[in-house]
C-alpha positions as CSV (number, residue, x, y, z in Angstrom):
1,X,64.5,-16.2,191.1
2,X,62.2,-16.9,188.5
3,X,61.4,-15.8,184.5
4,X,59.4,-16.1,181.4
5,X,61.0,-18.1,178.7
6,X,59.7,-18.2,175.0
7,X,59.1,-21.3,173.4
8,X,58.2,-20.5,170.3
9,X,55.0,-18.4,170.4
10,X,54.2,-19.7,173.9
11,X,55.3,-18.4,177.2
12,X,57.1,-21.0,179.5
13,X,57.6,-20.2,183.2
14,X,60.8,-21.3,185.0
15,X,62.9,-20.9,188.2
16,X,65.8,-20.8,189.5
17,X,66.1,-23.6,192.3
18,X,69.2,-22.9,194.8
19,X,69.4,-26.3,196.4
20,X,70.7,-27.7,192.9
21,X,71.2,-24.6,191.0
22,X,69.7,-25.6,187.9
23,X,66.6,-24.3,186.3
24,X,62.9,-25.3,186.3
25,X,60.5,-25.5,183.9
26,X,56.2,-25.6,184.2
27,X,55.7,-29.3,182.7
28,X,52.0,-28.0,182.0
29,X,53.6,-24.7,179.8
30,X,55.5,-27.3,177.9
31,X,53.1,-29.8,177.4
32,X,50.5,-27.0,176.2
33,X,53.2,-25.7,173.6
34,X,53.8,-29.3,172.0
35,X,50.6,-30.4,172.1
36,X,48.1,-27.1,171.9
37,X,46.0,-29.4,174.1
38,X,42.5,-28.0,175.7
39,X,42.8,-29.7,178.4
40,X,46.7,-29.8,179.5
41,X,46.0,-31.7,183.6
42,X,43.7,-34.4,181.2
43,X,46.9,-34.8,178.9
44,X,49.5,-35.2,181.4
45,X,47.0,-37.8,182.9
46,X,46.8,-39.6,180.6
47,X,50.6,-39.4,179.6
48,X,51.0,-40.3,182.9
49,X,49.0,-43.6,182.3
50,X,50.5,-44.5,178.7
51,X,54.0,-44.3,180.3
52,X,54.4,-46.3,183.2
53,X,57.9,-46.0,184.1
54,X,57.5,-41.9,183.8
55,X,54.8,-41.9,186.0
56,X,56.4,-44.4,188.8
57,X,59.4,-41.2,188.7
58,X,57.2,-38.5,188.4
59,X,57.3,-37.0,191.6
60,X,61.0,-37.2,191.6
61,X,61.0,-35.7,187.8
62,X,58.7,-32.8,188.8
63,X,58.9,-31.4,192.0
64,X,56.4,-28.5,192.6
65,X,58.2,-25.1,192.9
66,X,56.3,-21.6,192.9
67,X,55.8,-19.8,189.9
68,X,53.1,-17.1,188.7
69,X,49.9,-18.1,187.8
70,X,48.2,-16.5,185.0
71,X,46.2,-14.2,187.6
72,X,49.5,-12.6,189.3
73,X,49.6,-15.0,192.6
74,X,52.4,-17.2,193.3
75,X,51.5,-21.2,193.0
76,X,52.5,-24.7,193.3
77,X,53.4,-25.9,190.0
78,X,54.9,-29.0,189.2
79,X,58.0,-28.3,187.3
80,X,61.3,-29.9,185.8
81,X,64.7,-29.4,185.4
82,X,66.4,-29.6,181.6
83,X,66.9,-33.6,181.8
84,X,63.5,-34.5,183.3
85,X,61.8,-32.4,180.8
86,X,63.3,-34.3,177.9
87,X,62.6,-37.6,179.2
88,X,59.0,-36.2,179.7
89,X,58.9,-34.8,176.0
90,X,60.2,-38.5,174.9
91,X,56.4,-39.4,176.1
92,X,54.6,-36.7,174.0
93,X,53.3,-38.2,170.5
94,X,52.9,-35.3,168.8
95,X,54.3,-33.7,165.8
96,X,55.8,-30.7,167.6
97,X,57.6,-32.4,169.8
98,X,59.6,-34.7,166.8
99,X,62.4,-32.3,166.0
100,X,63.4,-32.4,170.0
101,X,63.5,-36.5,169.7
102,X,65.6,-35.9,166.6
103,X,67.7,-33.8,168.6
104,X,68.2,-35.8,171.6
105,X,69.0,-38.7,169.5
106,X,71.7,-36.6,167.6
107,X,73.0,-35.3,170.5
108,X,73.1,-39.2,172.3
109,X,74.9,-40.1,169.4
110,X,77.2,-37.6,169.3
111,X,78.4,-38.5,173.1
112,X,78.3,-42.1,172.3
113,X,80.8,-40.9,169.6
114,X,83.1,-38.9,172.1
115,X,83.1,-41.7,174.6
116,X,84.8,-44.1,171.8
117,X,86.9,-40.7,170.7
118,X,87.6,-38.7,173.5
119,X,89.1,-35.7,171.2
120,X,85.5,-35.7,169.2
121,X,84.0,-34.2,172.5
122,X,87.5,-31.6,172.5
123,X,87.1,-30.1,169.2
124,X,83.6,-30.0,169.7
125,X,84.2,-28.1,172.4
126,X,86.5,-25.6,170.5
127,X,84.1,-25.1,167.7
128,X,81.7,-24.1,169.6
129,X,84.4,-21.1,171.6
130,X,85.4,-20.2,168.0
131,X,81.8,-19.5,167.1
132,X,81.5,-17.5,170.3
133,X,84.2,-15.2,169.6
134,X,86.9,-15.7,171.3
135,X,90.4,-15.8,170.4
136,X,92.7,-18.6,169.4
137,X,95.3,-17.8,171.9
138,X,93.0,-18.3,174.7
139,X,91.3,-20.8,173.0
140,X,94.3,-23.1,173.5
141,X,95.1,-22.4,177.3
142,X,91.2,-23.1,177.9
143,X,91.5,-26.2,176.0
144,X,94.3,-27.4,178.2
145,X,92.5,-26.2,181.1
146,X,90.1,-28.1,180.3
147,X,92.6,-31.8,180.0
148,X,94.4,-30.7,183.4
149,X,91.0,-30.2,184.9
150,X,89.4,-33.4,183.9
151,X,92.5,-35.4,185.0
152,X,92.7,-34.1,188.1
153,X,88.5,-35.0,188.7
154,X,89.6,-38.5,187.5
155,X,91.9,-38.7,190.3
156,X,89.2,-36.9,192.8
157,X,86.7,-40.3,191.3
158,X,89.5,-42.9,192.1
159,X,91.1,-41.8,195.4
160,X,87.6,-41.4,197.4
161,X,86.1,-37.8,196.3
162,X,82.2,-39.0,195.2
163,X,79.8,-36.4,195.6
164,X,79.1,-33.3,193.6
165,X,79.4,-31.4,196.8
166,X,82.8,-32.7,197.6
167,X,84.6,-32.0,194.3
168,X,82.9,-28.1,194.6
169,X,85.0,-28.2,197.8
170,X,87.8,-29.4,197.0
171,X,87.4,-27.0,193.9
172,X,87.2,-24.2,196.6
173,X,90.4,-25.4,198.4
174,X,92.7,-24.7,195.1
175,X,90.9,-21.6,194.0
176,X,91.3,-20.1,198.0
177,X,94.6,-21.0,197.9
178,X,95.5,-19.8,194.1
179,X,93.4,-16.6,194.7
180,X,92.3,-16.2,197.8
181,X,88.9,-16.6,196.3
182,X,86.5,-19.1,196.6
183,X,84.6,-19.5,193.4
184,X,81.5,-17.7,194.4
185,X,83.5,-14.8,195.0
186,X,85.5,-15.1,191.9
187,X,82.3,-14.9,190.0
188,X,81.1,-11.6,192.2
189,X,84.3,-9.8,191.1
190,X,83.8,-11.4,187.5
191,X,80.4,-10.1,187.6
192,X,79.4,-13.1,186.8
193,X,75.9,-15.1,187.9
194,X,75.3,-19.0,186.4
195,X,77.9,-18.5,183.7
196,X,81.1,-20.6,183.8
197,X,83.9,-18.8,185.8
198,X,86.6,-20.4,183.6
199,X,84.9,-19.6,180.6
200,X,85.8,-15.9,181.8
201,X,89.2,-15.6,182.8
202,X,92.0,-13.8,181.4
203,X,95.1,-15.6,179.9
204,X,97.3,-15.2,183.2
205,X,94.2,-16.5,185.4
206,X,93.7,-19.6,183.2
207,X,97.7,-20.5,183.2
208,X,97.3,-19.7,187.3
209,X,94.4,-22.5,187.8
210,X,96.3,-25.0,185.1
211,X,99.6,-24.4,187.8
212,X,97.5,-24.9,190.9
213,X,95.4,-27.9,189.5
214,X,98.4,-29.8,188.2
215,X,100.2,-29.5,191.4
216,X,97.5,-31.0,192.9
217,X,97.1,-33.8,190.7
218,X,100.8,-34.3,191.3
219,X,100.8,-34.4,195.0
220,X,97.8,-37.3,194.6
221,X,100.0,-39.1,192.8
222,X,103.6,-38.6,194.1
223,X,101.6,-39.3,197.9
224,X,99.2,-42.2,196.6
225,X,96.4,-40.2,198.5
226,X,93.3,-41.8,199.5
227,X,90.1,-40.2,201.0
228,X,88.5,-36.9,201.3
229,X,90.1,-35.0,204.0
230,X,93.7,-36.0,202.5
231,X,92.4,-34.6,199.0
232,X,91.6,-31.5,200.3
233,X,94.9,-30.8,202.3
234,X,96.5,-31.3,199.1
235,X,94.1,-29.2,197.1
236,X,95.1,-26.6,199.7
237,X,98.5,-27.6,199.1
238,X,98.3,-27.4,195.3
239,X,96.2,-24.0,195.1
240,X,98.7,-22.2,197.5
241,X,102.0,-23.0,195.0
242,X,100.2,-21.0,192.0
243,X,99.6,-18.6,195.0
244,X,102.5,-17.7,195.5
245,X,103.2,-17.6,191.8
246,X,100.4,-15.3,192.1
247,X,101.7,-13.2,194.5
248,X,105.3,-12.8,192.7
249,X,103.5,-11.5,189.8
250,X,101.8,-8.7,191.2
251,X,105.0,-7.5,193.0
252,X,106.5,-7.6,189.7
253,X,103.8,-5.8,187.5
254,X,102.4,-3.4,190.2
255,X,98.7,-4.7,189.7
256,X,96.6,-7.7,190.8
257,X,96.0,-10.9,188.5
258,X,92.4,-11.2,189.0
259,X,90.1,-8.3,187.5
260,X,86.7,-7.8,186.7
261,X,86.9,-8.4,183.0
262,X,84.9,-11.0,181.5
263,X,83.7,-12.4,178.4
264,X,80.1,-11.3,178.9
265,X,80.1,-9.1,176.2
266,X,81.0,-11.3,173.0
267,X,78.6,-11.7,170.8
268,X,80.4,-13.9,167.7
269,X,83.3,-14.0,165.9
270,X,83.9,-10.3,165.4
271,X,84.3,-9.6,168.8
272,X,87.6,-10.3,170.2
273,X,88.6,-8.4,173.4
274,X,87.5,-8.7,177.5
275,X,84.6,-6.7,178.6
276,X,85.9,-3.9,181.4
């Protein structure tokens, strides 16, 4: 998958990379915006050459990727995700590129801050939900979400869970077991593609994953579990008790929990309800 994003005036190419899902950028595009160089493949050289420690990483930092050249065919292009491109931009000595340094350095100082103050980072977070529109009531169950969530990945860190990969599956255990939905299907019937599934649940589906992720947590704990394949029988464990919850509540109400509404359709503050 691959697009044309503005940047300013100028057109930057990107893609879509599925072995990490995270997007890519053409490091030539970018360097040709902040620079209006003649000669971008000179520039880079010789970027390349003023910054020694960029250019030992650079083939890690921009892995070539197909994109469209500007006569329609399909070329290697070396290309970089979000964090590689703004370590490159940290190399570019050019006027355009200050207010992105200013940035970064804001926003490193702002995490620094939230390291030190852990409930900076939460009602940073919240701010930036308000400003999107959506309503206090939820606010506050995804803001709890969000504590249960991150205590329960502490736990993951300190009883033998490591790898990106492992959390998404033991992610997958609670969700199958809450749901019966792993969370790439959750996301189809959310209609959802890169956007956050949480960030798009109803009110009931929010309390559901709080239930099934704090059982878990608990069964760590009360069992002093230690490696992966234990972690995962109790995220099985822990997603089937808010299943069952689950299941009780649909008897009840005559209608599943999980629908297709979503989010996808707010747009700032005056907009309030779940898209259909």
């Amino acid at each position: 998958m691959s697009n044309i994003k503005l940047f300013e005036s100028k057109k930057i190419r990107s893609a879509w990379n599925e072995d990490d899902q995270k997007w890519y950028f053409s490091v030539a595009d970018v360097v040709e915006a902040l620079t209006d160089s003649v000669n971008v493949r000179d520039y880079i050289k010789k970027m390349r050459k003023r910054d020694a420690e960029l250019n030992s990483n650079w083939g890690t930092f921009c892995p070539p990727l197909e994109l469209i050249a500007a006569d329609g065919k399909r070329r290697k292009t070396q290309c970089a995700n979000v964090e590689s491109l703004l370590r490159i931009i940290q190399s570019i000595p050019s006027p355009k590129a200050e207010p992105l340094k200013r940035w970064l350095a804001r926003v490193g100082k702002e995490r620094i801050d939230e390291i030190e103050n852990p409930e900076l980072s939460m009602a940073r977070m919240q701010t930036l939900y308000e400003k999107k529109g959506y309503p206090k009531e939820w606010i506050d169950k995804r803001m709890r979400g969000i504590a249960v969530r991150q205590d329960l990945t502490d736990e993951w860190q300190n009883r033998g869970a490591r790898t990106s990969l492992e959390f998404a599956i033991l992610t997958n255990e609670i969700m199958d077991g809450a749901f019966d939905l792993k969370v790439d299907e959750y996301k189809q019937v959310k209609g959802l593609e890169r956007e956050n599934l949480r960030d798009h649940m109803t009110d009931i589906e929010l309390i559901l994953t709080m239930l099934a992720e704090a059982t878990t947590t608990k069964l760590h704990r009360d069992r002093d579990t230690q490696g992966f394949e234990p972690l995962k029988k109790d995220a099985r464990e822990g997603g089937s008790v808010a299943g069952r919850t689950r299941c009780d509540i649909e008897e009840r109400a005559g209608k599943p929990v999980v629908t297709s509404k979503n989010f996808k359709a707010l747009t700032g503050k005056g907009q309030k309800k779940l898209q259909k």
